[in-house]
RODO-2510 file (C-alpha; in nm, 4 decimals, decimal comma):
residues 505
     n   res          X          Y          Z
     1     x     5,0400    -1,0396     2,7356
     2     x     4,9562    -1,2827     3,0225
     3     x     4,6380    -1,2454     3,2207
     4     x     4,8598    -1,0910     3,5306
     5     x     5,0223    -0,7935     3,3419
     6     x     4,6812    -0,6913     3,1844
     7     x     4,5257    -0,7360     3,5658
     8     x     4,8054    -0,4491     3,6610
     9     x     4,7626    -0,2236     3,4077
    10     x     4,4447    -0,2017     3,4229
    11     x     4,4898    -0,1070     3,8106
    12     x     4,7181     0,1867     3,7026
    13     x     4,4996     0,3096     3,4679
    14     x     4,1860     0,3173     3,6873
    15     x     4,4424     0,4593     3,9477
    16     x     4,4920     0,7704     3,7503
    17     x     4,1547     0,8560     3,6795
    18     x     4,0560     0,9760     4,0347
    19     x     3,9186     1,3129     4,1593
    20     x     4,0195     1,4482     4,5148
    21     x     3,7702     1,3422     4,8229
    22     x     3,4376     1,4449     4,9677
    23     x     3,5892     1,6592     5,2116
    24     x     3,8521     1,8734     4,9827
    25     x     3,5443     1,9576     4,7781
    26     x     3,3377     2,0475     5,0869
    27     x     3,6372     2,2691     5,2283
    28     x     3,7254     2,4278     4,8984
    29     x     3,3271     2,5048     4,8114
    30     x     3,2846     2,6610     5,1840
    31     x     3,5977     2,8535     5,1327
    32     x     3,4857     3,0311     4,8007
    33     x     3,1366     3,1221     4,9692
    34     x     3,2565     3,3079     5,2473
    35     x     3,5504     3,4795     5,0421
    36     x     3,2360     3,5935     4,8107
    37     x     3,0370     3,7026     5,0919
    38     x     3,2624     3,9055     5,2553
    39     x     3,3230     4,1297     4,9180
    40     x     2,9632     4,1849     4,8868
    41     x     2,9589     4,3156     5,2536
    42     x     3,2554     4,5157     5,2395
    43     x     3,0902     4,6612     4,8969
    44     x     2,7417     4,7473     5,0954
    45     x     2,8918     4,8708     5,4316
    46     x     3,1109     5,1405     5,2029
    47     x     2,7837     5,3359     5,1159
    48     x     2,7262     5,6275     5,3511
    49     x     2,4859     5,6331     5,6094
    50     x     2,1661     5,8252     5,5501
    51     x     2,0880     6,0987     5,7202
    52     x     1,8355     6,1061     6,0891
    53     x     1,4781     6,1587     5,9505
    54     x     1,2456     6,3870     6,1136
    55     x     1,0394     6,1751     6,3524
    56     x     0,7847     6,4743     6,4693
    57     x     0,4609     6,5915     6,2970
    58     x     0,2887     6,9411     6,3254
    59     x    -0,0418     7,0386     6,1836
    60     x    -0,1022     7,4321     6,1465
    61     x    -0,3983     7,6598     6,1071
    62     x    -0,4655     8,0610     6,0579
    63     x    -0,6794     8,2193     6,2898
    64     x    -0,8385     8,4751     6,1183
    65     x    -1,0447     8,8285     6,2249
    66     x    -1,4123     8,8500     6,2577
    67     x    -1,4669     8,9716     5,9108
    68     x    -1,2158     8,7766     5,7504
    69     x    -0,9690     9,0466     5,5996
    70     x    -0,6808     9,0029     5,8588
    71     x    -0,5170     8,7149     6,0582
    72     x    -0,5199     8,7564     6,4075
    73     x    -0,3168     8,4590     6,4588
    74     x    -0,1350     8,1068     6,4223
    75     x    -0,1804     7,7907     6,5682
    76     x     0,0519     7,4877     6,5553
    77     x    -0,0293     7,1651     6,6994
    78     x     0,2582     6,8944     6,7664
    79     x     0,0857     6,5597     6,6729
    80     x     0,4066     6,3096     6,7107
    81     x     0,7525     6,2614     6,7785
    82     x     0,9656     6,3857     7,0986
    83     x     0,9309     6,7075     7,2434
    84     x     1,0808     6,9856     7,1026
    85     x     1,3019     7,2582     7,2977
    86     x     1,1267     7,5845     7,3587
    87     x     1,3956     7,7223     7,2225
    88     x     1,3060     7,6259     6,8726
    89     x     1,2498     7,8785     6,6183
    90     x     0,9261     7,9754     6,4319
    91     x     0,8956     8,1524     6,0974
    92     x     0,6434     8,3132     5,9617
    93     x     0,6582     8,4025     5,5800
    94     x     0,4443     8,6509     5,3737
    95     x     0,4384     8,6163     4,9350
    96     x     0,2515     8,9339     4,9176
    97     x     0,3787     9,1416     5,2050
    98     x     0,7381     8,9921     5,2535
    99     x     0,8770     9,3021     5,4224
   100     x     0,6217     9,3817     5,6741
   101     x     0,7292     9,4040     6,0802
   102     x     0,5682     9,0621     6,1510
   103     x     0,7507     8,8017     5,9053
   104     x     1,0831     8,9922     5,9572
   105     x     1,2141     8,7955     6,2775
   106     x     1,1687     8,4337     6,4340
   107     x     0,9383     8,3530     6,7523
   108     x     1,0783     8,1038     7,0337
   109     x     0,8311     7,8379     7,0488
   110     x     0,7836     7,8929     7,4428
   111     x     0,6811     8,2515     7,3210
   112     x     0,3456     8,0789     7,2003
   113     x     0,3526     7,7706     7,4871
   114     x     0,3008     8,0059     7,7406
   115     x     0,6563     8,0155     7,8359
   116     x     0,7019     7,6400     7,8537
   117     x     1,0986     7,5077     7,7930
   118     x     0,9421     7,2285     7,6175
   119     x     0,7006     7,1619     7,3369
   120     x     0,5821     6,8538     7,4169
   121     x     0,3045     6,5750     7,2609
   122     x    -0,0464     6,7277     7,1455
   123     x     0,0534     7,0767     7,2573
   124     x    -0,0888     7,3990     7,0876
   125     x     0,1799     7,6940     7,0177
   126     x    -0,0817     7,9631     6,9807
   127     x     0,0717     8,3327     6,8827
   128     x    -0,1020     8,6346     6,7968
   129     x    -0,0098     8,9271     6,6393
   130     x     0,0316     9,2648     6,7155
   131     x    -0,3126     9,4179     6,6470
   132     x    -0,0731     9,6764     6,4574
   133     x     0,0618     9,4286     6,2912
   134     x    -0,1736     9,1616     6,1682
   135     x    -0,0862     9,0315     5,8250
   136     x    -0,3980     9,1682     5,5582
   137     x    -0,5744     8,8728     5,3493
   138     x    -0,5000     8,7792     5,0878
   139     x    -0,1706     8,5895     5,1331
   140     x    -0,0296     8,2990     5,1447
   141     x     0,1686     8,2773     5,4797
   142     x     0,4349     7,9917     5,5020
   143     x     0,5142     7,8167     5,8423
   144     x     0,8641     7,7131     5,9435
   145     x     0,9689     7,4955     6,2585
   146     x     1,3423     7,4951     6,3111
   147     x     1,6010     7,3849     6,5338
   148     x     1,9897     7,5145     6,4699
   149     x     2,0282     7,2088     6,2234
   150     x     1,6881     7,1078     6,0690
   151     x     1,3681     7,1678     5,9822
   152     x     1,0844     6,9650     6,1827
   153     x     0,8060     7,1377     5,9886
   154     x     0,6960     7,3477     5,6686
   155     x     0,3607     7,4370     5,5326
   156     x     0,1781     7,7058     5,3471
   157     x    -0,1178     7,8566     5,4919
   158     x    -0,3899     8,0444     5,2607
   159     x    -0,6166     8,0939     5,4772
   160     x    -0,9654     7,9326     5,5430
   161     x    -1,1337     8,1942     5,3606
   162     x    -0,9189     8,3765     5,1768
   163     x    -1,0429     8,7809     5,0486
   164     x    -1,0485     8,7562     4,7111
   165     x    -1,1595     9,0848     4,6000
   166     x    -1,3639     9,2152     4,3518
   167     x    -1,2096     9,3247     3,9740
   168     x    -1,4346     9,4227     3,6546
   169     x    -1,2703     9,2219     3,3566
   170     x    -1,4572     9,3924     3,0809
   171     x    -1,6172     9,7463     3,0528
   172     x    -1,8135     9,9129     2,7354
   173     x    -2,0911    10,0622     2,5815
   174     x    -2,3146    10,0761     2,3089
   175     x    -2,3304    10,1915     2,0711
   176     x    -1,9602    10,2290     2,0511
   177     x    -1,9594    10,6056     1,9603
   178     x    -2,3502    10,7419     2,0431
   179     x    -2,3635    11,0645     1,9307
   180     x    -2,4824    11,3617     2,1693
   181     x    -2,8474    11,2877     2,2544
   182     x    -2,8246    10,9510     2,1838
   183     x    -2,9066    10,6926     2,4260
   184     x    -2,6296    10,4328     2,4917
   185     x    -2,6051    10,1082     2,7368
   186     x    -2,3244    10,0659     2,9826
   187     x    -2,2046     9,7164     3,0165
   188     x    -1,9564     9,5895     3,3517
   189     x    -1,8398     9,2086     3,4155
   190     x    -1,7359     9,2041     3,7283
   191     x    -1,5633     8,9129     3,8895
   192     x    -1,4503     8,8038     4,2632
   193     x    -1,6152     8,7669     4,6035
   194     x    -1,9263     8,9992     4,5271
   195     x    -2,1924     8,7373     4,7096
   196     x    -2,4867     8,9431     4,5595
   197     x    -2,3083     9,3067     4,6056
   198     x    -2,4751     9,5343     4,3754
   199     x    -2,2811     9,7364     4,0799
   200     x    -2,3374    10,0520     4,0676
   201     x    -2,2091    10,3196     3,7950
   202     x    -2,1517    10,6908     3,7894
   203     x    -2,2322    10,9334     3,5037
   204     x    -2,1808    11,2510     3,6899
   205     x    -1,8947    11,3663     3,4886
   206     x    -2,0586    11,3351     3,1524
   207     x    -2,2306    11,6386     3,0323
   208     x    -2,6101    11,6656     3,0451
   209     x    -2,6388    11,3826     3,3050
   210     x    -2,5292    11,5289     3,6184
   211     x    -2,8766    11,6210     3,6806
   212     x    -3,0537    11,3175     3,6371
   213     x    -2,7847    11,1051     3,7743
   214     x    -2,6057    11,3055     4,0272
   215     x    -2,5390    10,9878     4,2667
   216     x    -2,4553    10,6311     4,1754
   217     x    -2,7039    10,4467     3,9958
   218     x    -2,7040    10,0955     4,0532
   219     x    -2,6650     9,8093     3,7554
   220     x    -2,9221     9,5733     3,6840
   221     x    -2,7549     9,2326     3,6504
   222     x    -2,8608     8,9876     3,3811
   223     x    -2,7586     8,6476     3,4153
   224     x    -2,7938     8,4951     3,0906
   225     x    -2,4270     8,7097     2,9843
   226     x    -2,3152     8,7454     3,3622
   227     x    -2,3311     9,1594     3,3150
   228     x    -2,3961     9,4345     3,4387
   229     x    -2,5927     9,7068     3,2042
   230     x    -2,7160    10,0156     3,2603
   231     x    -2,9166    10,2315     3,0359
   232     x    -2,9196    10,5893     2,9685
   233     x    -3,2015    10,7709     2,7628
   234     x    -3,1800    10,9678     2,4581
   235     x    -3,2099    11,2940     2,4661
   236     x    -2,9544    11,4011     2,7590
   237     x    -2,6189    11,4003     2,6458
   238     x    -2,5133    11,7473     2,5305
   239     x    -2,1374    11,7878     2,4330
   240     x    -1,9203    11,5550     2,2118
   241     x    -1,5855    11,4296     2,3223
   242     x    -1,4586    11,1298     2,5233
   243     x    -1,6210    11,1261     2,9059
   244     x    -1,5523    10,8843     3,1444
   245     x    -1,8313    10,6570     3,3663
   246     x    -1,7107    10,4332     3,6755
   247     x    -1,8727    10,1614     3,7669
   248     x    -1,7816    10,0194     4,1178
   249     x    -1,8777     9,7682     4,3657
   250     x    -1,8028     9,6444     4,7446
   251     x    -1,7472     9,2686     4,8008
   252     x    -1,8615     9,0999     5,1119
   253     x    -1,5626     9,1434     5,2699
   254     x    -1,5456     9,5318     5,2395
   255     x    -1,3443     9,5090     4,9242
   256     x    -1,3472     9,7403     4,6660
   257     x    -1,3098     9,7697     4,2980
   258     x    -1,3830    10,0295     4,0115
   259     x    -1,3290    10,0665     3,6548
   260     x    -1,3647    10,3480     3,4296
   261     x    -1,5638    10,3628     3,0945
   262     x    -1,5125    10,5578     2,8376
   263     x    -1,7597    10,7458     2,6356
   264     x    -1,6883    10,8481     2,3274
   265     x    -1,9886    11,1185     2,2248
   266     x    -1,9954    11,2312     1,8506
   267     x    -2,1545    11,5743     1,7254
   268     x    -2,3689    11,4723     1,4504
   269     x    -2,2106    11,4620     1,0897
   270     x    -1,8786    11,4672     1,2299
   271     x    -1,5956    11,3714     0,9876
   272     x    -1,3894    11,2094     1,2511
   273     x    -1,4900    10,8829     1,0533
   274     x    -1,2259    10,9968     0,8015
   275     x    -0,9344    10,8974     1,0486
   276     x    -0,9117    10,6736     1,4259
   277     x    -0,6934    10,7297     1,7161
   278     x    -0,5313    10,4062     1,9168
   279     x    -0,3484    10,4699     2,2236
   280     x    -0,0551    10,2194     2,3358
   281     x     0,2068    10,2239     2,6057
   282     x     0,5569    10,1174     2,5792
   283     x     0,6592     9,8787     2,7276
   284     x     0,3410     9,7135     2,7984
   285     x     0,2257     9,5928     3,0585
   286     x     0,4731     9,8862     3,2069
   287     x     0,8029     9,8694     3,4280
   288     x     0,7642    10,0224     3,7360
   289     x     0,8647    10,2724     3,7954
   290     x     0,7962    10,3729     3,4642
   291     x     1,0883    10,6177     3,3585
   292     x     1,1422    10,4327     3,0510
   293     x     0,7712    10,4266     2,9395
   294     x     0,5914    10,6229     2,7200
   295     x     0,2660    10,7089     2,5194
   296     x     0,1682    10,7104     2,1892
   297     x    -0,1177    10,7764     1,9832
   298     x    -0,1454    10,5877     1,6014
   299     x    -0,3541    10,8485     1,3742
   300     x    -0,4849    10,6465     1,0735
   301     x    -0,5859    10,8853     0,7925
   302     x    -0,8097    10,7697     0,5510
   303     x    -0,8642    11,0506     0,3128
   304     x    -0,6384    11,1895     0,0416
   305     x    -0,5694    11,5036     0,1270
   306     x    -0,1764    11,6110     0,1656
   307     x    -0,0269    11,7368     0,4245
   308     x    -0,2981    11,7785     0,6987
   309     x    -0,1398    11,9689     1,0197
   310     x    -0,2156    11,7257     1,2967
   311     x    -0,2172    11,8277     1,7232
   312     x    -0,2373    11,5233     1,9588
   313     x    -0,3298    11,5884     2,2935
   314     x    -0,2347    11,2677     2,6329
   315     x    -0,3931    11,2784     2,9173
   316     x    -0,3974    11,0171     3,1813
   317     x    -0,7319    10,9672     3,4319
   318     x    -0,6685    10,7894     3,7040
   319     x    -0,9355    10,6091     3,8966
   320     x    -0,8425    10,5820     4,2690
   321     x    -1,1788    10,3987     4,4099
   322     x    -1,3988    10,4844     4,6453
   323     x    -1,4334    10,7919     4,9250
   324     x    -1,5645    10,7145     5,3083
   325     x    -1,8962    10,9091     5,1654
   326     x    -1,9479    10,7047     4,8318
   327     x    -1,8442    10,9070     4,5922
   328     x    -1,6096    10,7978     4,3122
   329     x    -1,3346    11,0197     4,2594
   330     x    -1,0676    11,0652     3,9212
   331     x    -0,7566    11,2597     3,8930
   332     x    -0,6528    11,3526     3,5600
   333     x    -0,3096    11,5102     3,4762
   334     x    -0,1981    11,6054     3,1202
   335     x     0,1297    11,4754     2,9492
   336     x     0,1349    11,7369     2,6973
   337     x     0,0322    11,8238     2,3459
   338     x     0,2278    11,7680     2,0400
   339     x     0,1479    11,9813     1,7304
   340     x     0,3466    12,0968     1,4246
   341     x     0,2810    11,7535     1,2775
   342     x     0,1146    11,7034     0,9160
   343     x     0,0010    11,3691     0,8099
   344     x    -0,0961    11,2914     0,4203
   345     x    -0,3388    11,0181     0,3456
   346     x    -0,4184    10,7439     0,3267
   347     x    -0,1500    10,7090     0,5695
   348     x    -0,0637    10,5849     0,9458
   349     x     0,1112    10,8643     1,1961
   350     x     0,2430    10,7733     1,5534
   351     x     0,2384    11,0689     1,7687
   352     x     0,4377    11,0144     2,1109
   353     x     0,3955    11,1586     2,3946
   354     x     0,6069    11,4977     2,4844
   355     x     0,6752    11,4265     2,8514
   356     x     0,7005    11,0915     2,9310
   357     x     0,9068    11,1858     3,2802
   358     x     0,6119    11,3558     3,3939
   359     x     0,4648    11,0127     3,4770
   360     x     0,7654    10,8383     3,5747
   361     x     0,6708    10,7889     3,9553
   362     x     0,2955    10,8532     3,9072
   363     x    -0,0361    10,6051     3,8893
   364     x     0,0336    10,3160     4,1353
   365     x    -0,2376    10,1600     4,3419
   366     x    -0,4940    10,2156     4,0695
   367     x    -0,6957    10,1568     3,7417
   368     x    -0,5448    10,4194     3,4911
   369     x    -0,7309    10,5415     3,1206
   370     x    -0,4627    10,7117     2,9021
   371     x    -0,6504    10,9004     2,6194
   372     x    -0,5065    11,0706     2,3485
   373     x    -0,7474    11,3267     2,1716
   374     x    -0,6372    11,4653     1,8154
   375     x    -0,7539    11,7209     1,5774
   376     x    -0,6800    11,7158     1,1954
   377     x    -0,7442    12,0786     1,0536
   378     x    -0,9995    12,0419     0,8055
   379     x    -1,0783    11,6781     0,8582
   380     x    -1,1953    11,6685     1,2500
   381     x    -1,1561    11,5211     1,5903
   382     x    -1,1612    11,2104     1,7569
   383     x    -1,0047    10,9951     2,0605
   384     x    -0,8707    10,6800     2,1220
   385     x    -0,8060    10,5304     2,4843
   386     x    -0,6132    10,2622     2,6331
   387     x    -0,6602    10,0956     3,0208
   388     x    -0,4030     9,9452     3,2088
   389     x    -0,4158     9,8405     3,6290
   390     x    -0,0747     9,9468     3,7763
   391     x     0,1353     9,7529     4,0692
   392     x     0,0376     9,7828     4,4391
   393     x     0,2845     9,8530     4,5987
   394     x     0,1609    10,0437     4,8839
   395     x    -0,0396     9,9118     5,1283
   396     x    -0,2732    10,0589     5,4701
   397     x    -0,4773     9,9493     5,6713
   398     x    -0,7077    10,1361     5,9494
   399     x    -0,8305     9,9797     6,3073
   400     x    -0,9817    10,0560     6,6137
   401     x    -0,8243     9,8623     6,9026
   402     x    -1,1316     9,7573     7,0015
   403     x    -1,4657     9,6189     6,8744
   404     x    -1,7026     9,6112     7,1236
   405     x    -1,6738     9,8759     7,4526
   406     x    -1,9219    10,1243     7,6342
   407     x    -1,8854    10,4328     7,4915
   408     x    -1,8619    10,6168     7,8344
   409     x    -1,5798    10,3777     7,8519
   410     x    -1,6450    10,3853     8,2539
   411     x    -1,4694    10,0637     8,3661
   412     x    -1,3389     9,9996     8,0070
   413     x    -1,0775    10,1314     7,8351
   414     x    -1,1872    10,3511     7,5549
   415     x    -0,9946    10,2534     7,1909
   416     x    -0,7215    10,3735     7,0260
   417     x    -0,7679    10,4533     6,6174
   418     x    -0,4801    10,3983     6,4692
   419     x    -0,3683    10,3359     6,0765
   420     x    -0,0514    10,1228     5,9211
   421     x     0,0713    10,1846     5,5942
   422     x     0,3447     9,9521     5,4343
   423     x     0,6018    10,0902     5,1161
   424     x     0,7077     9,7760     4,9245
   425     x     0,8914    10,0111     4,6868
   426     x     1,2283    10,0632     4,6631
   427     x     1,1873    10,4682     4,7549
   428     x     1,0171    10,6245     5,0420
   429     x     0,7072    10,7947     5,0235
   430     x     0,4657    11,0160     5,2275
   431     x     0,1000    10,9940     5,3299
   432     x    -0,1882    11,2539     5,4317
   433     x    -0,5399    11,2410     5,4141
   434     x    -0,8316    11,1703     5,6287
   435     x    -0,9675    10,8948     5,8990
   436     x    -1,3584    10,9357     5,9714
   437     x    -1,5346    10,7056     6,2233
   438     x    -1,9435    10,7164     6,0652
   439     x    -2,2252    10,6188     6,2899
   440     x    -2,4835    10,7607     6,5624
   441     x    -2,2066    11,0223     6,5004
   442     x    -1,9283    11,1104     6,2814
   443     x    -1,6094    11,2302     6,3635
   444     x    -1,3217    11,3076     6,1416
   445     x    -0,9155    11,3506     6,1830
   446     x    -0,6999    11,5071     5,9661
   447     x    -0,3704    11,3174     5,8686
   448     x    -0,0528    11,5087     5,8090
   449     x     0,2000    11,4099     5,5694
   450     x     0,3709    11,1259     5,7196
   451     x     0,6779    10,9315     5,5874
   452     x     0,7194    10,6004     5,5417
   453     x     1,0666    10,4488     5,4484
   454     x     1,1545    10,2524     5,1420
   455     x     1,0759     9,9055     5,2236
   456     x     0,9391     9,9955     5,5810
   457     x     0,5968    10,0473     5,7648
   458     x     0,4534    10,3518     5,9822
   459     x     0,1980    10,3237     6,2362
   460     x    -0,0113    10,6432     6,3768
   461     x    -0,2799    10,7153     6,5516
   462     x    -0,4826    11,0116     6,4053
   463     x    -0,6973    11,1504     6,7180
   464     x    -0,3363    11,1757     6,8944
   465     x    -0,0509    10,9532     7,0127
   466     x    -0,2055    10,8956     7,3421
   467     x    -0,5392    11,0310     7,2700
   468     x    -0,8090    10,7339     7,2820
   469     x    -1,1622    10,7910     7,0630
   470     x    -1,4650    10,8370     7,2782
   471     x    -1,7877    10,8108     7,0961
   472     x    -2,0073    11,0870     7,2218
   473     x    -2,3187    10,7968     7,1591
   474     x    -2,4018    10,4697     7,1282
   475     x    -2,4049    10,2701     6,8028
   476     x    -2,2602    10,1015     6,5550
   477     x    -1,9354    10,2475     6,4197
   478     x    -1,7292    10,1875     6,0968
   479     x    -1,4082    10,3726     6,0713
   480     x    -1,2421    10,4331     5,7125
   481     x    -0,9590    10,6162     5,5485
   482     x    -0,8610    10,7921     5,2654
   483     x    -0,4914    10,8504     5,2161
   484     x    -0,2937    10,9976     4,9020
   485     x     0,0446    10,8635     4,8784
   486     x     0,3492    11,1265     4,7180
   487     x     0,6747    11,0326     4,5851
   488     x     0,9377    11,3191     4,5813
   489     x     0,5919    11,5403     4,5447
   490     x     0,4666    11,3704     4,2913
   491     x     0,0984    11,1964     4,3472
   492     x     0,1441    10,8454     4,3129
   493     x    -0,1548    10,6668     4,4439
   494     x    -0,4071    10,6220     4,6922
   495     x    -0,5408    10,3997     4,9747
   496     x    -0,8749    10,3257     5,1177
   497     x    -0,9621    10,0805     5,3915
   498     x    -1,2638    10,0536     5,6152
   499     x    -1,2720     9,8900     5,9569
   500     x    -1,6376     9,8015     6,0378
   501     x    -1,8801     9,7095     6,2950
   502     x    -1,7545     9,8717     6,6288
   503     x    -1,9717     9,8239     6,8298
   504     x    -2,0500    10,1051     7,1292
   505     x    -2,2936    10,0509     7,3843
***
């Protein structure tokens, strides 16, 4: 092949070997970027938009009474964002008194701005409740801030000091089972806002010590266990059988608490050690109401003998607390005796009670000791008891509409007494009892039975509906009430409250 033809086809061949330009590369490259980034954009701008966020802040703050067992008030302070429309809704929200009159309906914002249409930057919405109506400590009271279509502001308020009251966690004695003129030590742990409160216990109901210890006697404390103890000398006790003690005490805060003890006494040489006696209640802790609860006592014979007739005996004491003049009160009701039993040991019996409907409504608002006594013919008799707290669901309260006035009440008004009870049970009850004011001089108002609906509240006013008190001297008042609650005529509980420190001059 000559020098030319190789020359040529070599051109060709060099010819065919080229790539497109600079600038289709640059065009196609651009093109492929923006076809790429408009995907991912169309992919992003698909989500849905999130929703507006609350811009405004709140702080809120109870405002409580002067000795700390009510709230008088609420205040809610805007800290940032836009004002807010006095039309805006405020909720109030009770956990332990969610049907009462004052967390049933919504305030207007303006109702606590002093009427203002708007809520604006650093204001204070400041509402206080009806002195009828002030929700009792302790609770935990939850704060809403609303407009038609969101919520600008939630919290839950306990309270700078909440009432925690007094409760006694643990009650005995020993020894377990003294026998009659045998000395014996009552123990108490008691637990709560006490701040140095004293315990004090009463023996008056057990035989032989009514004399020496007709009033309360007060607990010496020992700090080593955290207990209370008592002792009681030898030589006193008279009877055998099961007796109840109560110990009580009053927190700092005018808060109550009691507990009953029981006592079993032995007669010397008994043979009760032959057999025990346990008490339990079914279902435990107990529905309420408790018409499908019951008693029942489990007699353990230990001897051999066959076919020993057996009688158990229930009765139920119920410990209500404390009366305006310090004494500590019981009621006791029986649930009947069963008998024409026979038990052949070594064996185990369980005896049930005859009646439970008898208790089906009864023992609310209060510390209740079931006891079951029985007696085996020929072997002897002993007791066994069982404690249980039931649910309170009744609630009162007693005030004075005023704390301070002179008690001519020339140029003042004198105050109205009145008293609020709440039913957060699902049936209507009644109240009656008494309301005493104690001071320079005491005065004292009878209470009718008064109804309160199922769910509902009732406020009186015991010295008349438009009768105000009028101190006939000056001093230091504290008014306090005593109130038994019924069911369809059945007792079923009790309240006490005390409203202290009114001052007349």
């Amino acid at each position: 092949m000559s020098a030319r033809r190789r020359a040529a086809t070599a051109r060709r061949l060099h010819r065919g070997r080229r790539g497109v330009s600079d600038v289709v590369a640059t065009i196609l490259l651009l093109a492929l970027t923006v076809v790429l980034f408009s995907s991912i954009f169309a992919f992003v701008t698909s989500f849905p938009a999130p929703p507006a966020q609350n811009t405004s802040q709140f702080s809120a703050t109870l405002v409580l009474t002067a000795n700390q067992s009510y709230v008088k008030g609420i205040q809610i302070t805007h800290l940032a964002g836009p004002s807010v429309s006095g039309t805006t809704s405020v909720y109030f929200k009770s956990a332990t008194h969610p049907q009462a009159p004052e967390f049933l309906n919504p305030v207007a914002a303006s109702t606590g701005l002093g009427g203002s249409p708007t809520w604006n930057l650093g204001q204070t919405f400041n509402f206080t409740f009806p002195l009828a109506q002030q929700p009792v400590l302790p609770d935990n009271i939850t704060v809403y801030v609303t407009t038609p279509d969101r919520l600008l502001f939630t919290t839950v308020l306990p309270g700078q000091q909440i009432a925690v009251p007094p409760n006694f966690v643990s009650t005995y004695v020993t020894p377990a089972n003294p026998s009659v003129a045998q000395g014996f030590t009552v123990f108490a742990t008691a637990l709560g806002n006490l701040n140095g409160a004293s315990v004090f216990v009463n023996l008056a109901n057990i035989p032989g010590l009514a004399g020496m210890f007709a009033a309360p006697q007060r607990m010496t404390y020992v700090p080593a266990t955290n207990q209370w103890t008592f002792v009681v000398p030898a030589s006193l006790t008279t009877t055998n059988g099961t007796f109840f003690a109560f110990v009580n005490v009053t927190g700092i805060l005018s808060q109550t608490a009691t507990a009953a003890v029981a006592i079993p006494i032995e007669a010397g040489g008994s043979s009760s050690s032959l057999f025990s006696v346990a008490v339990v209640l079914t279902p435990q802790p107990p529905s309420f109401p408790a018409t499908s609860s019951y008693f029942a006592a489990v007699v353990s014979y230990y001897g051999s003998t066959p076919n020993v007739p057996v009688a158990v005996t229930f009765w139920a004491n119920q410990t209500p607390g404390s009366t305006p003049s310090g004494k500590w009160a019981a009621a006791t009701q029986s649930f009947g005796t069963a008998s024409g039993l026979k038990i052949s040991g070594p064996s185990t019996l369980t005896v049930y009670s005859s009646s439970p409907s008898t208790f089906s409504a009864w023992l609310f608002n209060s510390s209740v000791v079931v006891q079951a006594s029985a007696t085996l013919t020929g072997v002897g008799s002993g007791t066994g008891t069982t404690t249980f707290t039931s649910a309170n669901l009744v609630q009162g309260d007693v005030f004075s509409t005023k704390t301070s006035f002179a008690h001519t009440c020339a140029g003042v008004a004198c105050p109205f007494l009145n008293a609020t009870v709440w039913d957060n049970w699902s049936t209507a009850i009644t109240f009656s009892g008494m309301v005493y004011a104690n001071g320079s001089t005491s005065k004292s108002w009878t209470v009718a039975s008064t109804a309160v609906a199922a769910m509902g509240s009732t406020t009186i006013s015991p010295p008349g509906a438009l009768t105000r008190w009028k101190p006939a001297t000056a001093g230091t008042y504290m008014i306090s009430a005593i109130f038994t609650v019924k069911a369809g005529g059945v007792t079923v509980g009790y309240i006490f409250d005390t409203f202290p420190n009114v001052t007349v001059t």
